[in-house]
N, C-alpha and C positions, 0 to 999 in steps of 0.2 A: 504493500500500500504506500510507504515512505520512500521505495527506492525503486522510483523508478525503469532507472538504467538495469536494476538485476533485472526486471519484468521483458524487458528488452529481451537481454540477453537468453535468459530462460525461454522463451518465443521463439529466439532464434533456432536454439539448440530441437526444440519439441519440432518446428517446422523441417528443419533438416533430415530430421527422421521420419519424417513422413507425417505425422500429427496435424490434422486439421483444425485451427485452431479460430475460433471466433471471436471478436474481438466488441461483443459486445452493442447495444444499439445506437449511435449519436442522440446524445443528449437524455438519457436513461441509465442511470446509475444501476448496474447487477449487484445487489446485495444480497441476493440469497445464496443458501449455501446447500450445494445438494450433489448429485450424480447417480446416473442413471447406466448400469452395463447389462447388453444384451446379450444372450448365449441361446444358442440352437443346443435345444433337448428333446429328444425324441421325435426329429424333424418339426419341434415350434419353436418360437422363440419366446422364451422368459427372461421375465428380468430383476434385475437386483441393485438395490439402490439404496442410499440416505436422503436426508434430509437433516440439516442442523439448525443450530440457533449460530453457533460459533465456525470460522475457521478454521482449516486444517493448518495451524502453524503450528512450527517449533517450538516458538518464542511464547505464545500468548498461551498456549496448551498447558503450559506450566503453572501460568496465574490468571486465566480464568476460568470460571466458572460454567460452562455450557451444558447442551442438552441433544445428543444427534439418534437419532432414529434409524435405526438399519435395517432393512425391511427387503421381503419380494412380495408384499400387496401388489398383488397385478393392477388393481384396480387405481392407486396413490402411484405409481408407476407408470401405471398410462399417462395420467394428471405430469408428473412431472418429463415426461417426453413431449409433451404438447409446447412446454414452456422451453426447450431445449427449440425444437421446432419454430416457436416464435424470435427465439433468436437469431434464426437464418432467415426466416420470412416474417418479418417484423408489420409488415402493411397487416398481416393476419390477426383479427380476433381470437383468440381460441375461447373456449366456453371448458369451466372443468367443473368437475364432479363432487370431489372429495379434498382441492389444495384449493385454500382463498389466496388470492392471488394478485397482487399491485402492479400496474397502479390501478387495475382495472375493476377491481372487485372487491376490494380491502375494506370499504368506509361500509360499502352498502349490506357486505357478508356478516359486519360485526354490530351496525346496525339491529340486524334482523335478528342475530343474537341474544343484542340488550333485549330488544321486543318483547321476546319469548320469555326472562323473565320480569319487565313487566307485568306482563297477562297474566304468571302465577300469581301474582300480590293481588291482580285485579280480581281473580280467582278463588283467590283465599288460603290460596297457599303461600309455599316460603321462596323468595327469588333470592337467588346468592349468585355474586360476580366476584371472582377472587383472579387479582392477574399480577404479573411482574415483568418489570420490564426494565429498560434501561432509563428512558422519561418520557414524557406525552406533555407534548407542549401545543396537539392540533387541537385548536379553538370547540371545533366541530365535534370530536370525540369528548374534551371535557363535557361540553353542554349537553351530550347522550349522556353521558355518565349523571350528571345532575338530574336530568329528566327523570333516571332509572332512582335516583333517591329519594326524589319527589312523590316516585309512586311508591317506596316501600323498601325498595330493593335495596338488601344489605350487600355491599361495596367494601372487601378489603384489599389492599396495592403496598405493594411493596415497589418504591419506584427508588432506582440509588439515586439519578441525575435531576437531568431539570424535571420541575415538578410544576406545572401552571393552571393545577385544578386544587382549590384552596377547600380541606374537607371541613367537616364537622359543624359547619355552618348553618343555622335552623334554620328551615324554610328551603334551605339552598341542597347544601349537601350534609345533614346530619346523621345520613346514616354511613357514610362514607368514613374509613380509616387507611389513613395512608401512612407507611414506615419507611424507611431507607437502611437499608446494611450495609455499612463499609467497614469494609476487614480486610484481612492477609490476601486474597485473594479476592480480582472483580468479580463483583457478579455481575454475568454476561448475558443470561440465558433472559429469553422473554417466552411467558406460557399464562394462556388466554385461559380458563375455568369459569364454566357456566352452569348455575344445580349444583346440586349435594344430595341426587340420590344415583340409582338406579339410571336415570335418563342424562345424568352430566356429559356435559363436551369439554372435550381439552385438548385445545391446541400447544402446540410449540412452535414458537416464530423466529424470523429472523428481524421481523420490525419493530421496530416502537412505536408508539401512535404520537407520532411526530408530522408536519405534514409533507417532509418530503419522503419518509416513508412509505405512505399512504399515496402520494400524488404523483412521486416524479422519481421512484426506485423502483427496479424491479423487486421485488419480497414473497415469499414462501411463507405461509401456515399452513402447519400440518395436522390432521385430527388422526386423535391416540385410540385406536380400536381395542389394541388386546388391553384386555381389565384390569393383568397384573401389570402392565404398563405404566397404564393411568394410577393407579391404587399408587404404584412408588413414585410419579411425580406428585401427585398430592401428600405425598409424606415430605417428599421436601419441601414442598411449598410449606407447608404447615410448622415444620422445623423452621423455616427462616423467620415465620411470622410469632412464631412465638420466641425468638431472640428477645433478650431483656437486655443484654453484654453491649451489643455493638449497635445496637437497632436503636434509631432517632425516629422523634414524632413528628409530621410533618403535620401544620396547622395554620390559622393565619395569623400568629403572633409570630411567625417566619422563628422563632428560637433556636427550632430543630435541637431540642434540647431529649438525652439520651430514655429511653424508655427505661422507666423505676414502677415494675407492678409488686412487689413485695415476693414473689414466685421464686423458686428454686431457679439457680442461674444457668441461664440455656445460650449458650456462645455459636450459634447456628452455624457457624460452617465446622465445628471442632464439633457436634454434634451430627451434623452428617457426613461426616466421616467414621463416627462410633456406630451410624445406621449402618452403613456398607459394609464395615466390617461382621457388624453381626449377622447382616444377608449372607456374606462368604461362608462365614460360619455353620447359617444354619442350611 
């Protein structure tokens, strides 16, 4: 990303060997992170792919925090060949199934999300939006978000960076909680959570609801089908939100002053570390 001239060089070397290399669409930032290999088995072709929140670096692998999905869903597969496809045929719309997709489909996909729980509050039920990201500074997205608090809908965010949606507000956003974790390691990952039963959706993204994000990057979300999947990134989620050690309040007295619930001390990333390990374990 900083050095150019390697990007260069590296291009040069991958085109000498024959690598066909794409170089992106003018004036569309690629920021998703993913890949797609195809293999002839049994005379069909399947395929085998990720999807991440983070980069494949050296560097940043080290000290950040991410979330990549490696999959052969045929079906989130096809999805992200379409988006490979529109980088060579860029005048083309594609329409997908199962990945929300920017800049073309992000605002109005998550949108429809919020909606859905709306309607449980309107319904009588319980709406829960739980997400994390890096910051959300798009006008458009806080004002859904307030919408969604206005009708009921309980809203927990753990955003590290810029944060331009001001919670706990009566009338505005009082049911909203937002926190930040800064520690040893960034946290990088961004994952979308919608419900708390049975019917929840959970994405993992590469955006933040930022608006160039949303408007003017290419960006990947991905929805978490297998159950134990989702089940462990909601344990992480939960683990960071329940940091007391590093975790600041964000509020509109701007303090960002450290969270003190009187609770057993939970240092969220030294905490998920002690989950993995016991996963290994058990």
């Amino acid at each position: 990303r900083f050095d150019e001239q390697a990007n260069i060089d590296y291009a040069q070397q991958m085109e000498d060997e024959g690598v066909t290399l794409i170089f992106g669409v003018a004036g569309l930032k690629v920021h998703s992170k993913m890949c797609v290999i195809e293999r002839e088995e049994d005379k069909k072709i399947k395929r085998y792919g990720f999807i991440s929140t983070g980069n494949f670096n050296e560097s940043t692998a080290k000290i950040y925090t991410d979330y990549t999905l490696f999959t052969s869903n045929q079906k989130i597969l096809k999805d992200v060949n379409k988006i490979f496809s529109f980088f060579q045929t860029n005048y083309k719309i594609y329409r997908y199934k199962h990945l929300i997709v920017s800049p073309h489909y992000t605002q109005k996909a998550v949108f429809r999300l919020i909606d859905d729980e709306i309607a449980k509050v309107k319904n009588g039920k319980h709406g829960l939006i739980r997400l994390k990201m890096n910051s959300i500074s798009s006008y458009n997205m806080v004002d859904k978000l307030y919408e969604a608090s206005r009708a009921g809908v309980k809203i927990q965010m753990i955003v590290r960076g810029i944060c331009c949606l001001i919670p706990g507000v009566k009338g505005m956003s009082e049911n909203i909680e937002v926190i930040s974790v800064v520690d040893k390691f960034l946290e990088h990952s961004r994952v979308y959570i919608f419900g708390d039963n049975s019917e929840t959706k959970l994405y993992i993204s590469s955006a933040d609801w930022m608006t160039r994000n949303i408007e003017n990057r290419v960006e990947v979300s991905c929805p978490i089908y297998d159950e134990d999947i989702k089940k462990e990134i909601i344990d992480t989620f939960n683990i960071s939100w329940n940091d007391n050690v590093k975790a600041r309040l964000l509020n509109d007295s701007q303090e960002n002053i450290y969270r003190v619930d009187g609770k057993e001390k939970v240092r969220s990333q030294f905490a998920m570390y002690d989950y993995y390990v016991k996963k290994l374990e058990n």
